[in-house]
ROVEX-485039 format. One line per 5 residues: number of its first residue (from 1); for each residue x, y, z of N, C-alpha, C. Coordinates in steps of 0.2 Angstrom, whole numbers, plus 5000, padded with zeros to 4 digits. Last residue first. Layout:
N
NUM> X Y Z X Y Z X Y Z | ... $
//
This chain:
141
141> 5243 5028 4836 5247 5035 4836 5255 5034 4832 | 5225 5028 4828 5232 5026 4832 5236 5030 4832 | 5211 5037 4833 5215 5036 4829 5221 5033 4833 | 5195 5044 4835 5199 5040 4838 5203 5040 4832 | 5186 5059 4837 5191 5056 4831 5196 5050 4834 $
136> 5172 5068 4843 5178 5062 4846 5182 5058 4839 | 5162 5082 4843 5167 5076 4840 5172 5075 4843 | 5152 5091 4851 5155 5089 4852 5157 5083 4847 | 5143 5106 4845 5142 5100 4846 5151 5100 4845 | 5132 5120 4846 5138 5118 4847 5137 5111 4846 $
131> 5122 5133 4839 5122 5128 4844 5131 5124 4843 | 5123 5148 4835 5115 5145 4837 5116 5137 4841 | 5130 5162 4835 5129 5156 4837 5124 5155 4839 | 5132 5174 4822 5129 5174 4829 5127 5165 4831 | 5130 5176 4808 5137 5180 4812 5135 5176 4820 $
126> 5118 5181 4803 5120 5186 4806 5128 5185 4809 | 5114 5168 4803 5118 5171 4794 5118 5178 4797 | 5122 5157 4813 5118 5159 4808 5120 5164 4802 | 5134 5144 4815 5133 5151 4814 5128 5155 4810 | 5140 5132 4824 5136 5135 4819 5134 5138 4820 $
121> 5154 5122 4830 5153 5128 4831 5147 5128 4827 | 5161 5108 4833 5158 5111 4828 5154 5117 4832 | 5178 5104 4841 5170 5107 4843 5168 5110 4838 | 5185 5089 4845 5185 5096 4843 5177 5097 4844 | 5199 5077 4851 5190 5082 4853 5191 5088 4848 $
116> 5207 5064 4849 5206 5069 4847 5199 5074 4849 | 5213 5050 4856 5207 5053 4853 5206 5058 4852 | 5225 5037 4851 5222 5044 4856 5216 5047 4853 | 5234 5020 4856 5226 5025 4853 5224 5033 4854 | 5243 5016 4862 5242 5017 4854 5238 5018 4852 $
111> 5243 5019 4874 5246 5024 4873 5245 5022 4864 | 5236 5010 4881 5244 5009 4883 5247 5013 4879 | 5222 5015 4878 5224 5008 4878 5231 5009 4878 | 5224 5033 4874 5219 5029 4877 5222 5019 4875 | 5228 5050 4876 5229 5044 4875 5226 5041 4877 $
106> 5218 5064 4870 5220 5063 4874 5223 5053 4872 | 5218 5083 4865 5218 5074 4865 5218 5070 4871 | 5208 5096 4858 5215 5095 4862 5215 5086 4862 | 5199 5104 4852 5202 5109 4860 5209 5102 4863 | 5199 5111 4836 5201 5106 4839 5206 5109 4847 $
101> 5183 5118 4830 5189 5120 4834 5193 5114 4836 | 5178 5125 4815 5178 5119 4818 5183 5119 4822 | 5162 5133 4812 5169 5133 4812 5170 5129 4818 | 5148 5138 4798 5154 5132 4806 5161 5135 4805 | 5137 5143 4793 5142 5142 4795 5145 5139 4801 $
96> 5123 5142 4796 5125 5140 4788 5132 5143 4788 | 5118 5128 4807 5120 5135 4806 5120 5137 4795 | 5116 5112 4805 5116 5117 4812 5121 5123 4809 | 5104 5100 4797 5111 5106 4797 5108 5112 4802 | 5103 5084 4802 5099 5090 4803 5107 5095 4801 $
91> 5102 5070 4790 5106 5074 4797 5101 5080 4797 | 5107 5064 4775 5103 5062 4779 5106 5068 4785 | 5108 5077 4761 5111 5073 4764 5107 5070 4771 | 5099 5086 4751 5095 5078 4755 5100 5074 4756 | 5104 5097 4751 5100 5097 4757 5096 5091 4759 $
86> 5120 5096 4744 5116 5101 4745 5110 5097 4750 | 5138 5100 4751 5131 5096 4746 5125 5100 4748 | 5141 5099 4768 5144 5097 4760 5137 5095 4758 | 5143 5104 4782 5138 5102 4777 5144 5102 4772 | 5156 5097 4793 5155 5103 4788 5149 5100 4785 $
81> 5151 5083 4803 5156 5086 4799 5154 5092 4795 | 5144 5075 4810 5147 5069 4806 5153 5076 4801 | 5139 5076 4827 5143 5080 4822 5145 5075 4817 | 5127 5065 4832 5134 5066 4832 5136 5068 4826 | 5114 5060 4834 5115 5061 4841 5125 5063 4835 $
76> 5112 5057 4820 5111 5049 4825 5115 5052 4832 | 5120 5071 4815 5115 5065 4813 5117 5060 4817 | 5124 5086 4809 5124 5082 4815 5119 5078 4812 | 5134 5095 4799 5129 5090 4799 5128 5088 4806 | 5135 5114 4801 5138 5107 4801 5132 5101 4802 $
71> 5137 5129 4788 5136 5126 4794 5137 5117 4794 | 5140 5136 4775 5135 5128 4775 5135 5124 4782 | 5159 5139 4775 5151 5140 4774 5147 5134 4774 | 5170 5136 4788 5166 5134 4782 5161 5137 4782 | 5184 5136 4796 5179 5140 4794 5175 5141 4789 $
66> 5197 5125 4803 5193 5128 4799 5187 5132 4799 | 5202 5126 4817 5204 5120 4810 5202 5126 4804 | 5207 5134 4829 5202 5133 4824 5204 5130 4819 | 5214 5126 4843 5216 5129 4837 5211 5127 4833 | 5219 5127 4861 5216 5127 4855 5216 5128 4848 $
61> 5230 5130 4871 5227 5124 4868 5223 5121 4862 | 5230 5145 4872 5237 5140 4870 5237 5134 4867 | 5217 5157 4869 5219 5147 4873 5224 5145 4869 | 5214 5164 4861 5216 5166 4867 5218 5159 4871 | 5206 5157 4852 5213 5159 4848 5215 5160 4855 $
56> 5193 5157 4858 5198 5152 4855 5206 5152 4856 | 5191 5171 4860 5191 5168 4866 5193 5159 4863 | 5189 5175 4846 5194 5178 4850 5195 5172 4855 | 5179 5166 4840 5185 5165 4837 5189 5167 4842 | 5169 5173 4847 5171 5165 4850 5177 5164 4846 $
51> 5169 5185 4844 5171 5186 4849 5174 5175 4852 | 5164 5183 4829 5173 5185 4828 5174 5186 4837 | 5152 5178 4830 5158 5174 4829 5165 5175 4830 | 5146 5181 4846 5145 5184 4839 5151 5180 4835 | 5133 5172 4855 5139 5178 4855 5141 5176 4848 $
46> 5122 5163 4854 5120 5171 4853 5127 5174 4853 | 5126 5153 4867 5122 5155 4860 5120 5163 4861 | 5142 5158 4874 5135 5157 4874 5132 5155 4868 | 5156 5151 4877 5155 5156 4874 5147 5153 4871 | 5158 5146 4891 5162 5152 4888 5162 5154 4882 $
41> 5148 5137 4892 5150 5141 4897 5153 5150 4896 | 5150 5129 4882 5143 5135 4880 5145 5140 4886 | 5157 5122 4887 5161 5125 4882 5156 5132 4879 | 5153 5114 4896 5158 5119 4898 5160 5124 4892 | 5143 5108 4890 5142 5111 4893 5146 5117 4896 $
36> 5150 5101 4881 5147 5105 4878 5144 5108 4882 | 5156 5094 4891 5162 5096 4886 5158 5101 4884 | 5145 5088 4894 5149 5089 4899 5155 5094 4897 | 5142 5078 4884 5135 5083 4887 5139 5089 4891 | 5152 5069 4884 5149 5075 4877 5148 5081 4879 $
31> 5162 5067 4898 5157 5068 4892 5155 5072 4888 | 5180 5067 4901 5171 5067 4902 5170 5069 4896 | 5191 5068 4894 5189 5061 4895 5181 5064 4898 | 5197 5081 4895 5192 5078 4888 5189 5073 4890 | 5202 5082 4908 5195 5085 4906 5191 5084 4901 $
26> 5212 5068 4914 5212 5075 4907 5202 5077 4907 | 5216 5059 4921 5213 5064 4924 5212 5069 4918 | 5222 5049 4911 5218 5048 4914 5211 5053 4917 | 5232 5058 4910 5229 5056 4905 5223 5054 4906 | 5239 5058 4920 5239 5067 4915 5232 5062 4912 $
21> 5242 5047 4921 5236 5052 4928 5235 5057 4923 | 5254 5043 4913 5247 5040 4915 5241 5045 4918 | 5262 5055 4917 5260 5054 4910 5253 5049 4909 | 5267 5049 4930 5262 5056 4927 5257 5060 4922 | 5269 5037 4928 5267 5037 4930 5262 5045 4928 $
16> 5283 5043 4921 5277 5036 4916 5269 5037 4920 | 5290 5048 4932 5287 5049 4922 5281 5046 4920 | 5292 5038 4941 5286 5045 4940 5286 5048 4935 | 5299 5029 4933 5294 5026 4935 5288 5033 4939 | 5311 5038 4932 5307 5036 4926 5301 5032 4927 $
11> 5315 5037 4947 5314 5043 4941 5308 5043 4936 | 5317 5022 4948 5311 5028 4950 5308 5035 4948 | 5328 5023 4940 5323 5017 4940 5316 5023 4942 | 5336 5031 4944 5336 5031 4938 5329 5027 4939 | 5338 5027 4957 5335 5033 4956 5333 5034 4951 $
6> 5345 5014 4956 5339 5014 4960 5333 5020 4958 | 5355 5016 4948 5352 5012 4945 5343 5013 4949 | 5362 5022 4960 5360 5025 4954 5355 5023 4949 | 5363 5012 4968 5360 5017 4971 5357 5022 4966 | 5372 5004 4964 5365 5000 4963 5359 5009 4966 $
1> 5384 5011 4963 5381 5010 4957 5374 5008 4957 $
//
């Protein structure tokens, strides 16, 4: 009985354990710079938007939220989200369309926290990427 108790015990202590490192080791925990770096990797400025939808869609992990006209705010260094309104919200507008990708999460403080990544896309008015940014959505679980 202590021998089962033993394995049971250890089992679930590489559980736990794995789920930590998974987490810990996850590629969204790097940087902005570093996420937007790997992400223009795969799909450049200048590529067209129904091929970055493709090469989205083709990731298990991926899923485009949405697709908005009026491209995205960026302001004080950070995507604040879809333009809305019209031109004297404060921020610079990046495209005059976005599409908004969520690439995935991760857990943070003993698992009651996770943060969410996604990637604003903007698209000029051919269809055609002009720059990207990085959003972090903390939330409890």
């Amino acid at each position: 009985m202590r021998r089962i108790i033993i394995n049971i015990s250890i089992a679930i202590l590489v559980v736990i354990l794995s789920i930590v490192l998974g987490s810990l080791l996850s590629p969204l925990r790097r940087s902005d710079e570093r996420i937007k770096a790997d992400m223009l990797k795969l799909t450049p400025i200048g590529m067209s938007m129904e091929d970055a939808k493709a090469i989205i869609e083709n990731n298990d992990k991926w899923k485009v939220r949405h697709i908005l006209d009026g491209g995205y705010t960026y302001s004080a260094g950070v995507p604040i989200g879809p333009h809305q309104g019209g031109d004297s919200l404060p921020g610079v507008r990046v495209g005059v369309t976005t599409m908004e990708v969520d690439i995935g999460f991760y857990n943070f403080f003993v698992f009651i926290f996770k943060e969410e990544i996604s990637i604003f896309y903007g698209f000029d008015e051919d269809s055609k990427l002009v720059d990207i940014a990085v959003r972090r959505y903390a939330m409890g679980t």
